[in-house]
KETORFI-809791 format. One record per residue: residue in one letter; x, y, z of N, C-alpha, C in turn. Coordinates in steps of 0.2 Angstrom, whole numbers, padded with zeros to 4 digits, always signed. Layout:
residues N
aXYZXYZXYZ ...
***
This chain:
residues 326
x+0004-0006+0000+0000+0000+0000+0004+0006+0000 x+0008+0007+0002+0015+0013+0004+0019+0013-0002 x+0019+0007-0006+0022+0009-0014+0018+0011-0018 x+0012+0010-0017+0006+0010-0020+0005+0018-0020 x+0007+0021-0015+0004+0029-0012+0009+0031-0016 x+0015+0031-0014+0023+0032-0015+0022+0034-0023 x+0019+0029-0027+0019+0028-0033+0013+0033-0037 x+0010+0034-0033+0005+0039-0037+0004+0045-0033 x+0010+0047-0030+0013+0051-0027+0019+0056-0031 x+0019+0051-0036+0026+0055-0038+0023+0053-0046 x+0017+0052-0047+0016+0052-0052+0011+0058-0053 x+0008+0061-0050+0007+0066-0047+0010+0072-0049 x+0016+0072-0048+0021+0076-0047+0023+0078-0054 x+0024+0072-0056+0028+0072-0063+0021+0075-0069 x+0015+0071-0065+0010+0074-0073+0009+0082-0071 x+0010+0085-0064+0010+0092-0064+0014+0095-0066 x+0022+0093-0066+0029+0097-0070+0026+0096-0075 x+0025+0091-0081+0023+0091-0086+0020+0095-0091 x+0012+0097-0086+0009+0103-0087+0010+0109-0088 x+0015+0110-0081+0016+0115-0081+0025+0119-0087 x+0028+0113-0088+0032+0113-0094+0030+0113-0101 x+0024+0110-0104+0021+0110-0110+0014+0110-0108 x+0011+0115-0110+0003+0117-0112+0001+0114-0115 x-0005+0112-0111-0010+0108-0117-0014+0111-0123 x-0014+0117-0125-0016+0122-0129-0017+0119-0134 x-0021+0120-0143-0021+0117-0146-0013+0119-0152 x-0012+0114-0155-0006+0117-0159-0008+0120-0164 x-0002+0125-0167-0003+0128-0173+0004+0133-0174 x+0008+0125-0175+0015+0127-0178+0013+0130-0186 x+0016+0136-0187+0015+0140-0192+0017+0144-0197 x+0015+0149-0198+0018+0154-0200+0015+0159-0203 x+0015+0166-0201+0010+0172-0201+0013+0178-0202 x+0010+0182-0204+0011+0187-0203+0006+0194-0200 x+0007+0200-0198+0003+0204-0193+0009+0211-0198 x+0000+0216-0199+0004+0220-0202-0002+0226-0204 x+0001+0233-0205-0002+0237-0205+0000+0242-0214 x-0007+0244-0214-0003+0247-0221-0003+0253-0220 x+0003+0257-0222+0004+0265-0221+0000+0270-0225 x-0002+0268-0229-0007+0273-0232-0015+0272-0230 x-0017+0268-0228-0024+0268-0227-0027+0267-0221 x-0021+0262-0218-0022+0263-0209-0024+0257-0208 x-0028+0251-0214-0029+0246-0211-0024+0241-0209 x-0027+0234-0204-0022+0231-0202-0023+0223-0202 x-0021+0220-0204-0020+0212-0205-0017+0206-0201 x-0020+0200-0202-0016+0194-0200-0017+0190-0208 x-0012+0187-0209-0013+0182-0214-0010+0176-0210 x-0011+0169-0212-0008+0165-0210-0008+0157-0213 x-0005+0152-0212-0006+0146-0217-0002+0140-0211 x-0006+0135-0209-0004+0131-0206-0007+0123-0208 x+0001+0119-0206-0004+0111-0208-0007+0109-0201 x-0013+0112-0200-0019+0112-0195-0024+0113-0198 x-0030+0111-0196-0036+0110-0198-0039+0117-0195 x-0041+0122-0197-0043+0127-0197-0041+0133-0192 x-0035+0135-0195-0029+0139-0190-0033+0147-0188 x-0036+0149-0195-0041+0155-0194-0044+0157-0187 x-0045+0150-0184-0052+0151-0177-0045+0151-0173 x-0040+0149-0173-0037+0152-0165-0030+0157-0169 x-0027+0157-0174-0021+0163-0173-0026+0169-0175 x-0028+0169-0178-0029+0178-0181-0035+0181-0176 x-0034+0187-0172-0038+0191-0170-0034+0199-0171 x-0041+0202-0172-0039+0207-0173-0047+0212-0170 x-0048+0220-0172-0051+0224-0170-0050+0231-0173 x-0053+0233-0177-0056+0241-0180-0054+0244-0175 x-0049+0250-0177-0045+0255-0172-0040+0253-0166 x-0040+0246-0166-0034+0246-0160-0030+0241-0162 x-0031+0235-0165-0023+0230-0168-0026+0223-0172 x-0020+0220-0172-0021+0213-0174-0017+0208-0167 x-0018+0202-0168-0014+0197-0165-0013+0190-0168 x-0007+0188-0169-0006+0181-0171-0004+0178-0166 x-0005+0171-0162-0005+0168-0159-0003+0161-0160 x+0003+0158-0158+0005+0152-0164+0008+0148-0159 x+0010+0142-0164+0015+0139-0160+0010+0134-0155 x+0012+0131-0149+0007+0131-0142+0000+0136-0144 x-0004+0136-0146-0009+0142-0146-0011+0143-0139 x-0012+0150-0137-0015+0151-0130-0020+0158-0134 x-0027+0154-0135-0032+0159-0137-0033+0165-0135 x-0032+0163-0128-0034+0171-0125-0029+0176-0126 x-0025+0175-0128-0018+0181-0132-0022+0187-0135 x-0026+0183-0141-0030+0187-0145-0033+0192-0142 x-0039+0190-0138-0046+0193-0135-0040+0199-0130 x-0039+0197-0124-0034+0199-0117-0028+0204-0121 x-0024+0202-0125-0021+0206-0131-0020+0213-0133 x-0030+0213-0137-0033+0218-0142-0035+0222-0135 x-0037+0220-0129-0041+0222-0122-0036+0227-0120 x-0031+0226-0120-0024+0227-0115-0020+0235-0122 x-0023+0233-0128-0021+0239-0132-0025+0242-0133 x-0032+0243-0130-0038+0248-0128-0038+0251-0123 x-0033+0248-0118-0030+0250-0111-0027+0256-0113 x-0023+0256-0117-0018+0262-0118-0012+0259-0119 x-0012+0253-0116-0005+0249-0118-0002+0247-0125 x+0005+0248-0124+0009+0248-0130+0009+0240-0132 x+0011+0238-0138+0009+0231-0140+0016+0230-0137 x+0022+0230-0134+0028+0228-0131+0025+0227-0123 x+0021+0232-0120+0018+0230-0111+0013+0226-0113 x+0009+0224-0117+0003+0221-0119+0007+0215-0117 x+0010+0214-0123+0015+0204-0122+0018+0204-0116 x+0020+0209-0114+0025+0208-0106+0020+0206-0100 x+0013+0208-0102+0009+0206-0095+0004+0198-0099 x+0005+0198-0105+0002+0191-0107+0008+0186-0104 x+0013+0187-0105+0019+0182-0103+0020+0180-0097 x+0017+0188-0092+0021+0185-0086+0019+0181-0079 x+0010+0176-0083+0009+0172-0078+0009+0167-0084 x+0010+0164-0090+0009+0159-0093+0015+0155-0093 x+0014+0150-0089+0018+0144-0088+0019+0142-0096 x+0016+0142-0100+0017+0139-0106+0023+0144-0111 x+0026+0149-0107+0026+0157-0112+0035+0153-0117 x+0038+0148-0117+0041+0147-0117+0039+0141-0123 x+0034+0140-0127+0030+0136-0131+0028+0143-0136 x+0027+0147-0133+0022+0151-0138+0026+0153-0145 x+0021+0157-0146+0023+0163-0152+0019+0168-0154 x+0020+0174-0151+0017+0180-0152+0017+0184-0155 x+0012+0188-0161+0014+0195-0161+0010+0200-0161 x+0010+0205-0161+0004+0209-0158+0006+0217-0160 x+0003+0220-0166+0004+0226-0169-0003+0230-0168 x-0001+0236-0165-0006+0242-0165-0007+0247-0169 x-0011+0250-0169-0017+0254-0174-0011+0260-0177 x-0004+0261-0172-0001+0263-0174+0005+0260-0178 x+0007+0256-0180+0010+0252-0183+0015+0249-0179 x+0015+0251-0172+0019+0247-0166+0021+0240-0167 x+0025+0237-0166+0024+0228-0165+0028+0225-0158 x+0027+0220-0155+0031+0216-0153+0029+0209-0154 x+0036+0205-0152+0035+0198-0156+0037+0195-0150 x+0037+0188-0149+0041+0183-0144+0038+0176-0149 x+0045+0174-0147+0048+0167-0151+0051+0163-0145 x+0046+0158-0141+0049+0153-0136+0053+0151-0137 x+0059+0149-0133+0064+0146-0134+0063+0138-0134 x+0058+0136-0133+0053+0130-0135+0051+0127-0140 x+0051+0134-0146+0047+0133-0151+0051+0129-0155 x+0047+0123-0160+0051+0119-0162+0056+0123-0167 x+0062+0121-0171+0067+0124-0175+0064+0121-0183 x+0062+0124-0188+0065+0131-0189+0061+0136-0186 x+0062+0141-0181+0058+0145-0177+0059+0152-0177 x+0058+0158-0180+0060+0163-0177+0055+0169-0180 x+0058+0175-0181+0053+0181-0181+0058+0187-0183 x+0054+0192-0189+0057+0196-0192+0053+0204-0191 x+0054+0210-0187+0049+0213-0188+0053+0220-0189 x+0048+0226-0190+0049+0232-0192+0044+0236-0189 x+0043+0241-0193+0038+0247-0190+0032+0243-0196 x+0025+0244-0195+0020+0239-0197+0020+0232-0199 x+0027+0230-0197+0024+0222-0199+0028+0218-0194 x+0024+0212-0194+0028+0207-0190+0028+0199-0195 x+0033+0196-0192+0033+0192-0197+0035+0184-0193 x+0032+0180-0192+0034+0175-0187+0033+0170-0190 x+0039+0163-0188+0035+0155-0192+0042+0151-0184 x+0035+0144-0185+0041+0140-0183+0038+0132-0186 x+0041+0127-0182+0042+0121-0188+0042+0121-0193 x+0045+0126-0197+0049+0127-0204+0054+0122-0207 x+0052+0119-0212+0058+0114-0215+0064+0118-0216 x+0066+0123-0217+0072+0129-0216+0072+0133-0213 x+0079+0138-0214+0078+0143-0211+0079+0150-0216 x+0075+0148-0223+0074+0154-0227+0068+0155-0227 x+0061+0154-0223+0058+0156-0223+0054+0162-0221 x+0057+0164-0214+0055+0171-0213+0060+0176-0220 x+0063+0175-0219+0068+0181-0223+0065+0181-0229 x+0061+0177-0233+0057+0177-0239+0051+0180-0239 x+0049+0178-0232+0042+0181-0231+0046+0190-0229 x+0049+0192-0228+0050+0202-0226+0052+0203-0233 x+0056+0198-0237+0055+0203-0243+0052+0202-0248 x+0049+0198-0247+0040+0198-0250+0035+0203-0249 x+0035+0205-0240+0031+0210-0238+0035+0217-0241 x+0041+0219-0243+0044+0224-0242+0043+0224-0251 x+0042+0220-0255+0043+0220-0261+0036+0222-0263 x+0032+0220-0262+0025+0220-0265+0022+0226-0261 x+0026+0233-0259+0023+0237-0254+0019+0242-0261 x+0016+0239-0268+0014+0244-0271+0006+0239-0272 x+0005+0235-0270+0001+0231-0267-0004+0234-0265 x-0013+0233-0265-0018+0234-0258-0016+0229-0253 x-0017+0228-0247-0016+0226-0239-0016+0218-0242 x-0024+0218-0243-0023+0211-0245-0019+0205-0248 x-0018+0209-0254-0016+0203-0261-0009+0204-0257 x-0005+0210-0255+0001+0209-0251+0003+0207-0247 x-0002+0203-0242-0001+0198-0236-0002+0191-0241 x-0007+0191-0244-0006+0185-0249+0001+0180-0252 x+0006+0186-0254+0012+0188-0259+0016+0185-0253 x+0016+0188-0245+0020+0184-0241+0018+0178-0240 x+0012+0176-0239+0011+0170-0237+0014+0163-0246 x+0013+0166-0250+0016+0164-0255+0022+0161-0257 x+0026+0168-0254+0033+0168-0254+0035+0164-0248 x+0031+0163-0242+0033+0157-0236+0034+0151-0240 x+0027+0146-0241+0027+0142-0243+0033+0138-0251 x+0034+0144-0256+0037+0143-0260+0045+0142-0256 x+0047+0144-0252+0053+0142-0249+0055+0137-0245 x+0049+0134-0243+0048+0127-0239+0042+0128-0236 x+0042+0133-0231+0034+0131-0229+0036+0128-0223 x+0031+0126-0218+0031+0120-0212+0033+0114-0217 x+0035+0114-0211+0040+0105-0213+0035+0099-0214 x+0029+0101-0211+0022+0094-0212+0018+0096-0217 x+0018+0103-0222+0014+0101-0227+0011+0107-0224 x+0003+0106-0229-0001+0112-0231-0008+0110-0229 x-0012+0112-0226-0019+0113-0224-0023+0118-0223 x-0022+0124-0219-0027+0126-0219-0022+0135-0219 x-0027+0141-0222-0025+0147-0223-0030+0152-0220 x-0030+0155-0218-0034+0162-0216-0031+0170-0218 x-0036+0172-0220-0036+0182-0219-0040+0187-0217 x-0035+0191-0212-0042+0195-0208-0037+0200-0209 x-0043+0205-0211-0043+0216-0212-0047+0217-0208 x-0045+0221-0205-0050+0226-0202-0049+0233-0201 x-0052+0237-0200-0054+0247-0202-0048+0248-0198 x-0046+0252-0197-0040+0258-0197-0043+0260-0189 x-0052+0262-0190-0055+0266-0188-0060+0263-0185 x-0063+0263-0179-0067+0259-0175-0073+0264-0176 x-0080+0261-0179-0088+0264-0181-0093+0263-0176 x-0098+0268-0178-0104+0265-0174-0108+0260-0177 x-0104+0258-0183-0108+0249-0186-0102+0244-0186 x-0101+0241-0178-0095+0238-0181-0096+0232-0184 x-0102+0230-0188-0103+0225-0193-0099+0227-0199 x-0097+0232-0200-0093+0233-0205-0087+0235-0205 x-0084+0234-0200-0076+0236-0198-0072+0230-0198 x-0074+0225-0201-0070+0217-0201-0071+0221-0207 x-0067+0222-0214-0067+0222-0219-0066+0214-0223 x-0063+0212-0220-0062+0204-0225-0061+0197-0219 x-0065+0192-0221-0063+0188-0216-0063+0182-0223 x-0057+0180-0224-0058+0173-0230-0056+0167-0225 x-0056+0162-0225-0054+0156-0221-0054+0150-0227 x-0049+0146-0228-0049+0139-0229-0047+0136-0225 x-0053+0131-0220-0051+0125-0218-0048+0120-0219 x-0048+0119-0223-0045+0109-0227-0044+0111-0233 x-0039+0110-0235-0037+0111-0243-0030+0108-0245 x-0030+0106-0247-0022+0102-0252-0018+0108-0255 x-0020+0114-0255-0017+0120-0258-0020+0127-0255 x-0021+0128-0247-0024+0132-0245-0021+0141-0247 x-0015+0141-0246-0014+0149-0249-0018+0149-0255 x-0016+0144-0261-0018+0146-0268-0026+0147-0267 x-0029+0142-0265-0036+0143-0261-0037+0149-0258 x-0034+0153-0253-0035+0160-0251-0035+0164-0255 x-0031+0166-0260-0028+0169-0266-0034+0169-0272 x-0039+0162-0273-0043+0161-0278-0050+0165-0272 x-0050+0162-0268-0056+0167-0265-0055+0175-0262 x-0049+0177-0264-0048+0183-0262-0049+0187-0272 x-0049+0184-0275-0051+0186-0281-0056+0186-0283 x-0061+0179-0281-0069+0181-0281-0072+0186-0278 x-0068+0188-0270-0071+0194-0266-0069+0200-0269 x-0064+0201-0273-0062+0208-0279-0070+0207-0284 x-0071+0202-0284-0077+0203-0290-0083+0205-0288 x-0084+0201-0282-0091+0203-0280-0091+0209-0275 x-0084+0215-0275-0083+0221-0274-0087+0225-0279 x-0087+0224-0286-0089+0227-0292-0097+0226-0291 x-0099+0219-0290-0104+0218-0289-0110+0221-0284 x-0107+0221-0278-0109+0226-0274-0110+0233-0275 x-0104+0234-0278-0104+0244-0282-0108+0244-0287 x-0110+0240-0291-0114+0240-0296-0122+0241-0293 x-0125+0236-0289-0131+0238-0284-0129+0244-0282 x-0125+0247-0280-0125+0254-0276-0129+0260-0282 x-0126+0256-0288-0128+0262-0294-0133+0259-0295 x-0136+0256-0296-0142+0250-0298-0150+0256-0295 x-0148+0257-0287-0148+0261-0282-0151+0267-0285 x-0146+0270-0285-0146+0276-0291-0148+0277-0294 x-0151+0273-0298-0153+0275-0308-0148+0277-0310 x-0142+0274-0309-0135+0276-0313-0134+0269-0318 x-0137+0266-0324-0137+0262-0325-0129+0262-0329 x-0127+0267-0332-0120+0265-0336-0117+0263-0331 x-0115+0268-0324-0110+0265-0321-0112+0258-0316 x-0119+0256-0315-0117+0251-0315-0117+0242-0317 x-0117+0246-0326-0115+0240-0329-0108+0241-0330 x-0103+0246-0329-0098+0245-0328-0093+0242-0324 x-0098+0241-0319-0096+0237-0313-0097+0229-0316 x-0105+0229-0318-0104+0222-0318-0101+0219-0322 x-0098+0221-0327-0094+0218-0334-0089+0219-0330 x-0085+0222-0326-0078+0223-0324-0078+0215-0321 x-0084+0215-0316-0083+0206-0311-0086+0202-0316 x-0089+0201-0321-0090+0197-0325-0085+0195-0330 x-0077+0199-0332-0073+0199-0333-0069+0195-0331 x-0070+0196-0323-0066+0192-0319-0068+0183-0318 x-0076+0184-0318-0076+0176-0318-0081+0175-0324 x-0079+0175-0328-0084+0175-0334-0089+0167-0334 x-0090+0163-0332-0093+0157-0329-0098+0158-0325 x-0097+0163-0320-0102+0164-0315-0108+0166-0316 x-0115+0160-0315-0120+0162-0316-0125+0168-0315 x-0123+0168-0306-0125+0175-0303-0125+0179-0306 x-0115+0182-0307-0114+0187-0312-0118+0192-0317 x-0119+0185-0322-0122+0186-0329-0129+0188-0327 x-0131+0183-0322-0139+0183-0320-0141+0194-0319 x-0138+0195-0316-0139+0202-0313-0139+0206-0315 x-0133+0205-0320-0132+0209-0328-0138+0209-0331 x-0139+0204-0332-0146+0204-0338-0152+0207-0336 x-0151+0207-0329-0156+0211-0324-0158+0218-0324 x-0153+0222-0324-0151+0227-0323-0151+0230-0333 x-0150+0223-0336-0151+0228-0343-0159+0229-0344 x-0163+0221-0341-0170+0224-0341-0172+0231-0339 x-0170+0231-0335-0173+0238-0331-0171+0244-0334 x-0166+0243-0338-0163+0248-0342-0166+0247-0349 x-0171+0245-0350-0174+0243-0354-0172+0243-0363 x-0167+0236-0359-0161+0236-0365-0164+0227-0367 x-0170+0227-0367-0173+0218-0365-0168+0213-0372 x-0168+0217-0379-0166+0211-0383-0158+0208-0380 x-0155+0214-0375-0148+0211-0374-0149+0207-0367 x-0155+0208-0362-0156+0205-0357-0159+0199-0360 x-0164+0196-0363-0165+0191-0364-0162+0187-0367 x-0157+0188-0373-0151+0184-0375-0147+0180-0370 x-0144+0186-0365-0141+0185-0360-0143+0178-0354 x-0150+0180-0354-0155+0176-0348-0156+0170-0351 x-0156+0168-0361-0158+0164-0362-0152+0158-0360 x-0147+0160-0363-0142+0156-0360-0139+0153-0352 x-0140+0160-0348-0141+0156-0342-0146+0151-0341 x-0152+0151-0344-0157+0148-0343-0155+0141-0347 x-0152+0139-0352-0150+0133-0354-0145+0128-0351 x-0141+0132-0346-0137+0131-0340-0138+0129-0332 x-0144+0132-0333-0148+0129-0326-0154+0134-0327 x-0160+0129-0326-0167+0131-0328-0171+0137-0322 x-0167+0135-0316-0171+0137-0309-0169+0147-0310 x-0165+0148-0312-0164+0156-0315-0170+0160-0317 x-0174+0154-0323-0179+0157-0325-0185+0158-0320 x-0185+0153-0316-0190+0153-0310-0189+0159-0306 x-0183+0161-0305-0180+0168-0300-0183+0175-0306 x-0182+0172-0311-0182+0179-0315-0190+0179-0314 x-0195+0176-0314-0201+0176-0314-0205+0178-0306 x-0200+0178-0298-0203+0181-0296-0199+0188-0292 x-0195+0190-0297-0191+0197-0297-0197+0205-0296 x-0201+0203-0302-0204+0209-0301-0211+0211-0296 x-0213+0205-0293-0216+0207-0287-0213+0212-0280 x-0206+0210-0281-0202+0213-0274-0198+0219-0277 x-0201+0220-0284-0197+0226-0286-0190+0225-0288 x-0188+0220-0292-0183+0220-0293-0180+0219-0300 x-0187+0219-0303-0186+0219-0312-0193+0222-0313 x-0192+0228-0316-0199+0233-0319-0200+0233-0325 x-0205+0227-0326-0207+0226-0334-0215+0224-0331 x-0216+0224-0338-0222+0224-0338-0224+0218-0340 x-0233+0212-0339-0231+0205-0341-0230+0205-0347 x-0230+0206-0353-0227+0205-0358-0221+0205-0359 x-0216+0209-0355-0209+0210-0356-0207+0205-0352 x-0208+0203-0345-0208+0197-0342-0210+0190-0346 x-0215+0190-0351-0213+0184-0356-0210+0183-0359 x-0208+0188-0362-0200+0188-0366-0195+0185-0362 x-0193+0189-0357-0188+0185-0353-0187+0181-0349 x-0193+0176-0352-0193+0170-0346-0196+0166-0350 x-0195+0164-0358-0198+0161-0361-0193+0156-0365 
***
């Protein structure tokens, strides 16, 4: 009985060292970047990890105060306690100093944490597995570990320092890019995230996350972030086209939509909305053309087009309405 105690006494002991030596936190060996753009004021995380959906625990950020990337050991609450701590008044350099200085795990982690003013600070656990380190400057931060090399930070700052005639986005893209092209995590590829948000914190802030893209699962998730980061350029056009649509500004907003139909010329919707917008513009021989086609690519279009004009959203009359749905 006394070897008995003796033994799970000291076993005890040891799964508390344990704990308190390595964090059961979720993993998300990585590589990311945190960065601020100087002319517009917005501010980003991008990031690309072989983890199943890294989006949900490195990137947090918030309109008018910062971003946070969180990696390595992840300790979530970085993110939230972080962006809180840089609403305080604290500098992203005392923000880290007080997230570190009760986290038994802080020797696992990997941190960076850039303010509204282009402040950064970084920490790279001496934990962290090798290849592991961190590049940063005034707006960006740049962090990775379990890298198959040690060219991949330096790849990703002059990727970010190359591509500065770039918007925020496609420019975080270019480093996450230029990561992977150099090696990458040494396990491979799965999951990518991008998060913008406003310069400026609103009284709508449904709209101060500017961009949230996420791929979960993908066999090529940057390239995958990159192709959904071009359909969101498209459906930019599309949305400023209703803006005009709105107006009675019909040239400018078929300018808009030929622009994003340009860009995916395949897509249904697209084309759908165009033909739309030409009806109401009562241009119907080119709307109907238009419609007929979609319509031989998938029939349920003509269904929509037919209950368009009850809710006001195509003004014809029913014989123009047979035309375009015939």
């Amino acid at each position: 009985m006394k070897s008995f105690l003796l033994y799970f006494g000291l076993f005890s002991i040891f799964t508390t060292m344990a704990q308190s030596t390595k964090p059961n936190d979720p993993l998300a060996h990585t590589y990311s970047i945190v960065a601020r753009d100087a002319n517009t004021g917005e501010m980003a995380v991008a990031v690309q990890s072989h983890w199943f959906s890294v989006g949900t625990g490195v990137s947090w950020g918030e309109a008018g105060v910062g971003v946070v990337a969180t990696q390595s050991f992840t300790n979530r609450s970085f993110g939230i306690r972080g962006l809180d701590l840089l609403k305080q008044g604290k500098s992203p350099q005392q923000a880290m100093d007080i997230l570190l200085s009760d986290d038994e795990g802080r020797d696992f982690r990997q941190v960076a944490i850039l303010d509204s003013k282009g402040r950064v600070a970084t920490h790279t656990g001496k934990n962290c597995i090798v290849y592991a380190s961190h590049a940063n400057g005034e707006n960006f931060s740049i962090q990775a570990n379990m890298m198959l090399n040690d060219k991949v930070v330096p790849a990703m700052e002059k990727a970010w320092k190359t591509y500065n005639k770039l918007p925020l986005a496609e420019r975080m893209v270019q480093v996450l890019l230029a990561a992977q092209n150099s090696g990458g995590d040494i396990r491979g590829k799965q999951s990518a995230a991008l998060l913008i948000v406003a310069p400026e914190a609103t009284d709508e802030p449904w709209n101060d996350v500017l961009l949230d893209l996420r791929v979960d699962d993908n066999e090529n998730p940057v390239k995958e972030l990159d192709r959904l980061l071009n359909v969101f350029r498209a459906y930019e056009h599309m949305n400023q086209g209703d803006v005009y649509v709105e107006k009675n500004e019909m040239k400018k907003a078929m300018a808009q939509y030929n622009a994003a139909m340009k860009m995916f010329p395949e897509n249904l919707e697209m084309q759908f909305w165009t033909a739309i917008t030409l009806a109401n513009d009562k241009q119907f021989e080119r709307a109907a053309e238009m419609l007929g086609k979609i319509y031989e690519k998938d029939k349920n279009w003509r269904e929509l087009t037919r209950r368009l004009p009850k809710v006001g959203l195509l003004n014809v009359s029913e014989n123009e309405l047979l035309e375009l749905v015939k």
